[in-house]
matplotlib code that plots the C-alpha trace (Angstrom):
import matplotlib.pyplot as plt

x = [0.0, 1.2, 2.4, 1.5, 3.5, 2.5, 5.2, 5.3, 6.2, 4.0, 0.3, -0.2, -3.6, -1.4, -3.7, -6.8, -5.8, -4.9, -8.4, -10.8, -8.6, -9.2, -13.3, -13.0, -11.4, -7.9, -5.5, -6.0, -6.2, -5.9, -4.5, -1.9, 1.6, 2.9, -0.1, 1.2, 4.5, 4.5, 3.9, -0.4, -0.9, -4.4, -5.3, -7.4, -9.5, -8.9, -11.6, -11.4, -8.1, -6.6, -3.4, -1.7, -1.6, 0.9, 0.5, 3.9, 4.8, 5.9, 9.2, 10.4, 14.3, 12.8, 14.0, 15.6, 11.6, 11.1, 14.2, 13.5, 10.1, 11.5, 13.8, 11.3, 8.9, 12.3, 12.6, 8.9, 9.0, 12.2, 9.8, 7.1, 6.0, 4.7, 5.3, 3.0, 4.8, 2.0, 2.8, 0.8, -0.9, -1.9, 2.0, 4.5, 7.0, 9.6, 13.3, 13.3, 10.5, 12.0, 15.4, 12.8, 11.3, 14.8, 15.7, 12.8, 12.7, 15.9, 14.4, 12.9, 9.8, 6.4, 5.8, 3.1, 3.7, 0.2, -0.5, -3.1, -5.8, -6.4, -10.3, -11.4, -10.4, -9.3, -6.7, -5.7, -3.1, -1.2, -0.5, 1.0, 3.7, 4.7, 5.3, 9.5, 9.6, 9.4, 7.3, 5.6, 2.6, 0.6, -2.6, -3.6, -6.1, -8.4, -8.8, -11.2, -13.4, -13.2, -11.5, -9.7, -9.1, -10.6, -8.2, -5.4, -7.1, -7.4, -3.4, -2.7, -5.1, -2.7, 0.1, -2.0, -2.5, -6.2, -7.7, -7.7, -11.8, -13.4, -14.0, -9.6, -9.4, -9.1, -11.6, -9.7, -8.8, -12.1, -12.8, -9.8, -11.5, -14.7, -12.8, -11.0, -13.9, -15.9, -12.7, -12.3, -15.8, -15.5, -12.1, -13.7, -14.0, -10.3, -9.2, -11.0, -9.2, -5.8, -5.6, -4.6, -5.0, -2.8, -3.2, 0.2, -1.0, 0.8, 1.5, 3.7, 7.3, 7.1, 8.6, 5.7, 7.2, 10.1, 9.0, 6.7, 10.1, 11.8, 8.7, 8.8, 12.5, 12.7, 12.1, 8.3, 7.5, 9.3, 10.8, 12.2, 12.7, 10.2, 6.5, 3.3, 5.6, 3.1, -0.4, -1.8, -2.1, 1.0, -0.3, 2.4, 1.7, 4.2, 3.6, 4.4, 3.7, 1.2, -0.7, -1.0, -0.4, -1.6, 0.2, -1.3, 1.3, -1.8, -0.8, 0.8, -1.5, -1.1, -3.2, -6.6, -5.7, -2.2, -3.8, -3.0, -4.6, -4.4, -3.4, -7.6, -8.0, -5.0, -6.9, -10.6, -8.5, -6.8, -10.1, -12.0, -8.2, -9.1, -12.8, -11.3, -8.6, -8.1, -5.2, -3.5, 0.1, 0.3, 3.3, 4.7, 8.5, 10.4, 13.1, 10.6, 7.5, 4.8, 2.1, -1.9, -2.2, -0.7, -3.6, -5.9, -5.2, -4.8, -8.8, -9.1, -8.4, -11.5, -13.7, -12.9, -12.5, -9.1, -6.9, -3.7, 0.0, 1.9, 4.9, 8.1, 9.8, 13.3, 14.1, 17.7, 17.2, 14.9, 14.4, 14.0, 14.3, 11.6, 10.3, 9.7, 8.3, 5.8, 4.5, 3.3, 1.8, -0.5, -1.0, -1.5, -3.4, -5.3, -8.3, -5.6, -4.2, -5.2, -2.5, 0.9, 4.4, 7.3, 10.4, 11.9, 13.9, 12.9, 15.7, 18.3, 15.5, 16.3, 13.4, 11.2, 11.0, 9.0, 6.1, 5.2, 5.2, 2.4, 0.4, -0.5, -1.3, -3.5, -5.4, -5.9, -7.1, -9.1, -10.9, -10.9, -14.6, -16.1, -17.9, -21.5, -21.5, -17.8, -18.9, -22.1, -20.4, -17.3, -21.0, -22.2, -19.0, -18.4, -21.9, -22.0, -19.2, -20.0, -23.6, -25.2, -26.0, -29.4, -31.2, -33.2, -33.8, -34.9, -32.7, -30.8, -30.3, -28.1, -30.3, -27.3, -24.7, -24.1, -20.9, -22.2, -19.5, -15.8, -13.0, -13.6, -15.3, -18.8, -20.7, -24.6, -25.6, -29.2, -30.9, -33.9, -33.0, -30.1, -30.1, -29.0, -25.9, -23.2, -20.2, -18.1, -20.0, -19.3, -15.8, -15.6, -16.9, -14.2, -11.9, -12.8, -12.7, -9.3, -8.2, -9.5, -9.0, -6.0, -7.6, -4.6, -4.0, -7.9, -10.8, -14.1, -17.4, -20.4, -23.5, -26.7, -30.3, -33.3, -34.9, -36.0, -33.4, -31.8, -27.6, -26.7, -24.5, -27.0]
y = [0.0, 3.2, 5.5, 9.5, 11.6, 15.5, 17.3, 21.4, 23.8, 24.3, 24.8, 25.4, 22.7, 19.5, 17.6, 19.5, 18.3, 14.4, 14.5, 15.4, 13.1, 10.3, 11.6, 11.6, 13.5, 11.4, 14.3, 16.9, 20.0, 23.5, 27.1, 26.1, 25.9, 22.3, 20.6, 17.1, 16.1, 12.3, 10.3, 9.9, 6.9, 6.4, 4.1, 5.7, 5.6, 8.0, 7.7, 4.1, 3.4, 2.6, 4.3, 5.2, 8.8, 9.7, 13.1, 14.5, 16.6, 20.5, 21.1, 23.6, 23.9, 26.7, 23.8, 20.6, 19.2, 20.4, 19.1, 15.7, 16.2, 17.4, 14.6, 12.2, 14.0, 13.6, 10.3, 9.6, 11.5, 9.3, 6.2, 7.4, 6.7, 10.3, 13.6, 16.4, 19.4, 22.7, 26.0, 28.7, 30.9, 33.4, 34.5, 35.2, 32.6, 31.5, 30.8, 27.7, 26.2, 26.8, 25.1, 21.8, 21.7, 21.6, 18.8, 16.6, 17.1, 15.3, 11.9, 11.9, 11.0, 12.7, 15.8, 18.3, 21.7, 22.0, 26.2, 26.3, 28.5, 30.3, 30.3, 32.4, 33.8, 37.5, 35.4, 33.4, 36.0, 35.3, 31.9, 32.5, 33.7, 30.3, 29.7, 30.7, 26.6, 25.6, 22.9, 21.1, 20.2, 23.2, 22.9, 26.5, 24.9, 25.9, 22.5, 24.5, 25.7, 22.2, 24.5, 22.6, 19.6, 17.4, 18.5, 17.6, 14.2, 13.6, 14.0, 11.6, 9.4, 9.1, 7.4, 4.8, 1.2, 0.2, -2.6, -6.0, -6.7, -10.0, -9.3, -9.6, -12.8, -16.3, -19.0, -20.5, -17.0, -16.6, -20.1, -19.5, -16.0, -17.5, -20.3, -17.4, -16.2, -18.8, -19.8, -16.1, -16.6, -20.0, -18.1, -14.4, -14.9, -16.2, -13.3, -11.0, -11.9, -12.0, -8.4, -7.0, -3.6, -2.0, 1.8, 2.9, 5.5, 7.5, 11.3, 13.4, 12.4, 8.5, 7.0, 6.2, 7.0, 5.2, 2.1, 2.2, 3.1, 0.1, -2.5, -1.8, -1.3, 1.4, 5.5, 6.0, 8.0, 11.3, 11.2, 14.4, 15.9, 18.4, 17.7, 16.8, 16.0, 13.6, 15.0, 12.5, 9.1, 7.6, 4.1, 0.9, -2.6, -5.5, -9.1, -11.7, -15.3, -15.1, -12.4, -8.7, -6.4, -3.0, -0.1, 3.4, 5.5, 8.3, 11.5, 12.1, 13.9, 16.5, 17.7, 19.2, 22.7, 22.4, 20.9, 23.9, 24.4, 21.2, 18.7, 19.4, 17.8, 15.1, 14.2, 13.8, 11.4, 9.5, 8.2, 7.7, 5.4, 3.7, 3.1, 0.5, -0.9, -4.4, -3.8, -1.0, -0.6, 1.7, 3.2, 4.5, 6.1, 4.3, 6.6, 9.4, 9.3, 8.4, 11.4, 11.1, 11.7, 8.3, 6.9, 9.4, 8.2, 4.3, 4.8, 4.8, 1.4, 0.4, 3.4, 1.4, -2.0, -2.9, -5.2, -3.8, -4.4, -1.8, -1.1, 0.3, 2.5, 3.8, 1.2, 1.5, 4.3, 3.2, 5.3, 2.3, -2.0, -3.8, -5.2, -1.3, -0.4, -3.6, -2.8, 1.0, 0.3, -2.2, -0.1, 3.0, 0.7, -1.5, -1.4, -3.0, -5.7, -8.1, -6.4, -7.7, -5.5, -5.3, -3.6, -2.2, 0.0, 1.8, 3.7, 0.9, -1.9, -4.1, -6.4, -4.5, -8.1, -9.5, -7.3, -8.8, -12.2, -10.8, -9.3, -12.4, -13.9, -10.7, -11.1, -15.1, -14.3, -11.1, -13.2, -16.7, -18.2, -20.6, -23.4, -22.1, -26.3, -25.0, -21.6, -22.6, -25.5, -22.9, -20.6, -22.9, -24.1, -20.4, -20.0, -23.1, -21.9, -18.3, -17.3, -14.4, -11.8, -11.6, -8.4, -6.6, -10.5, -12.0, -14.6, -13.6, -16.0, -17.0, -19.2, -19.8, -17.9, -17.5, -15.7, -13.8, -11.8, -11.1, -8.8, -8.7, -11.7, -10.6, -13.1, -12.8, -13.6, -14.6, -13.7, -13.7, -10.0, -8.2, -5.1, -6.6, -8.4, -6.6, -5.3, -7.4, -10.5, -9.7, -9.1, -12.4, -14.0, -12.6, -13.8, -17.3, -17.0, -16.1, -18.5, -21.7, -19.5, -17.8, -14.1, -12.6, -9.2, -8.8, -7.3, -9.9, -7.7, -9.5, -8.2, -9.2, -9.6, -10.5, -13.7, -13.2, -10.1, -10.1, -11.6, -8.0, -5.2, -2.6]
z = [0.0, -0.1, 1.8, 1.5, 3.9, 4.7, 5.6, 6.8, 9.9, 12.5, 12.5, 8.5, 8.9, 7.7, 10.7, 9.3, 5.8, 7.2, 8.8, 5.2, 3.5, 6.3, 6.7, 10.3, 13.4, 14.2, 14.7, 17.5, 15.6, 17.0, 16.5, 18.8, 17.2, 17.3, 18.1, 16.2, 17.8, 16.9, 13.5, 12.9, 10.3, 8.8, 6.1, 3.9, 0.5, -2.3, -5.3, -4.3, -4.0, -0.7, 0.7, 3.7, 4.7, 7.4, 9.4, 11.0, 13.3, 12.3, 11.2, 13.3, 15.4, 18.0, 20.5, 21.3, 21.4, 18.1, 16.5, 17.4, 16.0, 12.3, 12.5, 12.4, 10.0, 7.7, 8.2, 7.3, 3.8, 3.0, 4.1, 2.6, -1.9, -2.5, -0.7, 0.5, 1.5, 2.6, 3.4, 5.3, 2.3, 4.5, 4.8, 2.3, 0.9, 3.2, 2.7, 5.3, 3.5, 0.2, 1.2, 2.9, -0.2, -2.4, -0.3, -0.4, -4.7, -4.4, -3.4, -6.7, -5.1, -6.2, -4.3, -4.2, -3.3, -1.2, -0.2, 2.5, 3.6, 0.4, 1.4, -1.6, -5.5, -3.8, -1.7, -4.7, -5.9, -2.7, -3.7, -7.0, -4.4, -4.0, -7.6, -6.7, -4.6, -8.9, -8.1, -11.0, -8.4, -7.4, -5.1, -3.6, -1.2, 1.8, 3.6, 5.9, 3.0, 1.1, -1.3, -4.6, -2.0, -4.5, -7.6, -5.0, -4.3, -8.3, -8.7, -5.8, -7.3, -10.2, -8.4, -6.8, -7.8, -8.8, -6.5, -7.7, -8.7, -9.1, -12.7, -13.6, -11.3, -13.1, -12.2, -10.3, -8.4, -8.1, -6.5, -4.1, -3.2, -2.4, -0.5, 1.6, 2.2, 3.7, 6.1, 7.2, 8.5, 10.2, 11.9, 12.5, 16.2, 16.5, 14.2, 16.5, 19.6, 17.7, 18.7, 21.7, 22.7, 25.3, 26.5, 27.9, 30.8, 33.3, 34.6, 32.6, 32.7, 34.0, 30.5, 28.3, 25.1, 25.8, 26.9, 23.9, 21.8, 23.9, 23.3, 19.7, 19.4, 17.3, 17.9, 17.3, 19.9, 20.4, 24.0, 25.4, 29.0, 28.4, 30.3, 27.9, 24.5, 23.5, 22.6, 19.8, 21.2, 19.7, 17.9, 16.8, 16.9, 16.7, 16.4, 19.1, 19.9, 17.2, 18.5, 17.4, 20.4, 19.4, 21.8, 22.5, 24.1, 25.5, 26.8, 30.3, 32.4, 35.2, 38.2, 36.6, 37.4, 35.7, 32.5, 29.7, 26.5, 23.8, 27.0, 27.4, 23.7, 25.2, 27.9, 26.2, 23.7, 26.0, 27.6, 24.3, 23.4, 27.3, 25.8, 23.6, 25.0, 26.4, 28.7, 30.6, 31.3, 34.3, 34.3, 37.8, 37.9, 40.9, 40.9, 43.0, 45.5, 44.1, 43.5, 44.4, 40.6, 39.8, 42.3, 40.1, 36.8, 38.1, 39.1, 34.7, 35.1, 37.4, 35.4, 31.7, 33.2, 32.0, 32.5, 34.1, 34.8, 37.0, 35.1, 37.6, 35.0, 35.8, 38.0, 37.6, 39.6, 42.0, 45.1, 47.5, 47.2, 45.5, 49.1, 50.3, 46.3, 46.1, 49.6, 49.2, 45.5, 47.2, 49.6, 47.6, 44.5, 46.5, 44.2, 41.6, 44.0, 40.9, 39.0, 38.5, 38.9, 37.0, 36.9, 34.2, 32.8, 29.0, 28.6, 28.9, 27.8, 31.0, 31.6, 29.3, 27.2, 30.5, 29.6, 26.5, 27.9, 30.7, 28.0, 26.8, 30.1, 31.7, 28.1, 28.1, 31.8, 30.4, 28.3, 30.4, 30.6, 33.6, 32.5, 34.4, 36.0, 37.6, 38.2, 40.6, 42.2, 43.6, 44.5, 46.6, 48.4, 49.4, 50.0, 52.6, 54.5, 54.8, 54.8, 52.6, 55.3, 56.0, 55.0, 58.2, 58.9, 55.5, 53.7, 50.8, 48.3, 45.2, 43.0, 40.6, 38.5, 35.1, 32.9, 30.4, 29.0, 28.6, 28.4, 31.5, 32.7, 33.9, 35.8, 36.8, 40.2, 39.8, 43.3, 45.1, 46.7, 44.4, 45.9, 49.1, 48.3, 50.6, 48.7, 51.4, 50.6, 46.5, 47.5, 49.4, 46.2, 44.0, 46.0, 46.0, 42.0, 41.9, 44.1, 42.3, 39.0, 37.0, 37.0, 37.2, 36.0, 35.2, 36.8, 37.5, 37.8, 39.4, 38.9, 41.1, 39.3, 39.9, 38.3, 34.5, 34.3, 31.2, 31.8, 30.5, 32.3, 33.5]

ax = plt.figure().add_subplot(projection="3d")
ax.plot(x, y, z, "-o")
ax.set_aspect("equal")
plt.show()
């Protein structure tokens, strides 16, 4: 497939361009300069014809942030089949764009010279400007008007491959197609759980982008010293033990009242990323105290239901022995005691390895299901040896229990008296599950109901 990269400084609309070409919102966009720090990769179809369009961050040197930034827009237009380069119409031509542009016509790669936010004819004179870069594309555009996108999408759709149709294949490609087609439906439910997706969350500053760098073993995410440098969840998957493990390195996040400007769009992304995730990697820095923020953001876990393993980043410079560490994150975590630990280190890789290993377990246990013949003969053994607590003097009673859902494993209680089930007794009942069942890393939800309630979460 390939790949389209769009390249340009800082806040010239290259994310509002990525997100009419990909007909939906995937890149924060905003009038604040440098909005899109990492690489944004959509698959996309233009007039039919399918291509990847990659959104990089703005080229700009105003910083050490910003220099790691260009460096890897760079890389992805010498990655990337055909080029985009915009410029801000509204200003005259630049000499630092010009010399970018030079550079990239020497990878003798098609490039489009692509001069934004001309949003009507009066404003088209400005863009003519532009006509010094002497590039033989040309696209004075107004991605905010829907202003000559579409001659833009026309040229692009030049340099893409047409899709294979049934009508070119053989009869015997067409057999094999339908053939395909029949055993992609017999294996859709095994093809479904071939992915896994794990949200990489924290506070600003703990390592996120550089485990995520370390897990996939190459720089995708920009890592810098600088608070908040990712905005755009940052999304790579690798492949492992015959599984697809999709990471989203979200945004760090401060207190409330220090949150500033786009880290508002950050934060609103990051929970609608925790919406669809499988598993969480919470990841603490062991090198310092640990804040009441991590304890805030943890709770993310328990709101979205997640999976979870506590990551202790930094770890080679832990502040005190892993006896003293374990201890006051169940302490502070309590409400994730289900959660495994590891130490590791991203910026020297040490033990990061282990992690992958206990993805795969926290998701085989995310997705485990009890036999309901099991399930009610466990009920009734803790049920015989410690009583449901009576309500004001009547009996409470579990007729039976049924699982009807997972990722995470949700189990019905079917009850004379729902509403009376004691969080302590629920709690009790959990605990007996895990014991006599591998549940580690995931969450179990009971949920109490009434006879002839349908086995769905309320």
């Amino acid at each position: 497939m390939k790949k389209i990269a769009l390249l340009g400084k800082p806040n010239v609309g290259k994310s509002s361009l990525f997100n009419r070409i990909a007909k939906q919102r995937t890149a924060i966009t905003s009038e604040i300069s440098g909005t899109t720090r990492d690489i944004n990769e959509k698959e996309v179809k233009i007039r039919e014809k399918e291509a990847v369009i990659i959104d990089t961050g703005g080229l700009d040197e105003s910083d050490e942030l910003f220099k790691r930034v260009k460096e890897k827009s760079l890389k992805a237009a010498k990655e990337a089949d055909i080029i985009l380069y915009m410029v801000d119409g509204k200003y005259l031509p630049d000499d630092e764009d010009k010399s970018i542009f030079f550079k990239l016509q020497k990878l003798n790669k098609p490039i489009a010279l692509i001069v934004n936010k001309i949003d009507n004819e009066k404003e088209q004179e400005r863009a003519w400007e532009f006509l010094s870069f002497g590039a033989e594309n040309f696209f004075p555009i107004s991605v905010s008007h829907n202003r000559g996108v579409e001659k833009l999408l026309d040229w692009l759709e030049k340099f893409l491959p047409e899709t294979v149709t049934l009508e070119e294949d053989t009869n015997e490609d067409l057999e094999s197609f339908l053939s395909s087609l029949e055993e992609e439906n017999e294996t859709s439910e095994e093809e479904e759980s071939n992915e896994i997706k794990v949200a990489i969350i924290g506070r600003v500053n703990v390592g996120k982008s550089s485990l995520l760098n370390s897990l996939l073993k190459e720089e995708r995410a920009v890592v810098s010293e600088i608070a908040g440098t990712t905005i755009d969840p940052v999304n790579d998957y690798i492949y492992y033990e015959n599984k697809i493990i999709n990471f989203i390195d979200t945004a760090g996040i401060r207190r409330r009242g220090k949150i500033e400007g786009i880290e508002r769009y950050a934060l609103n992304r990051t929970e609608k990323m925790l919406e669809k995730a499988d598993i969480a990697l919470l990841v603490l820095d062991a090198s310092e105290e640990f804040k009441e923020l991590d304890e805030k953001i943890a709770h993310l876990v328990e709101k979205f239901e997640l999976g979870c393993i506590i990551v202790l980043n930094k770890w080679d410079k832990a502040l005190k022995s892993y006896e003293e560490s374990v201890k006051e994150v169940r302490y502070r975590f309590k409400f994730l005691s289900f959660a495994p630990i590891i130490t590791v280190s991203a910026s020297t890789g040490k033990r990061v390895d282990k992690i992958k290993d206990k993805i795969l377990k926290v998701y085989e246990n995310y997705s485990r299901r009890i036999p309901t013949s099991k399930l009610n003969e466990l009920i009734k053994s803790a049920n015989a040896k410690h009583h449901i607590p009576s309500d004001k003097g009547k009996e409470v009673k579990i007729y039976f229990a049924t699982q009807f859902d997972v990722k995470p494993p949700k189990i019905a209680l079917i009850m004379n008296r729902p509403k009376s089930l004691h969080f302590s007794y629920k709690r009790y009942l959990i605990n007996r599950l895990r014991e006599n069942f591998d549940f580690e890393g995931s969450p179990i939800i009971l949920v109490p109901k009434k006879r002839g309630e349908k086995e769905e979460d309320e």
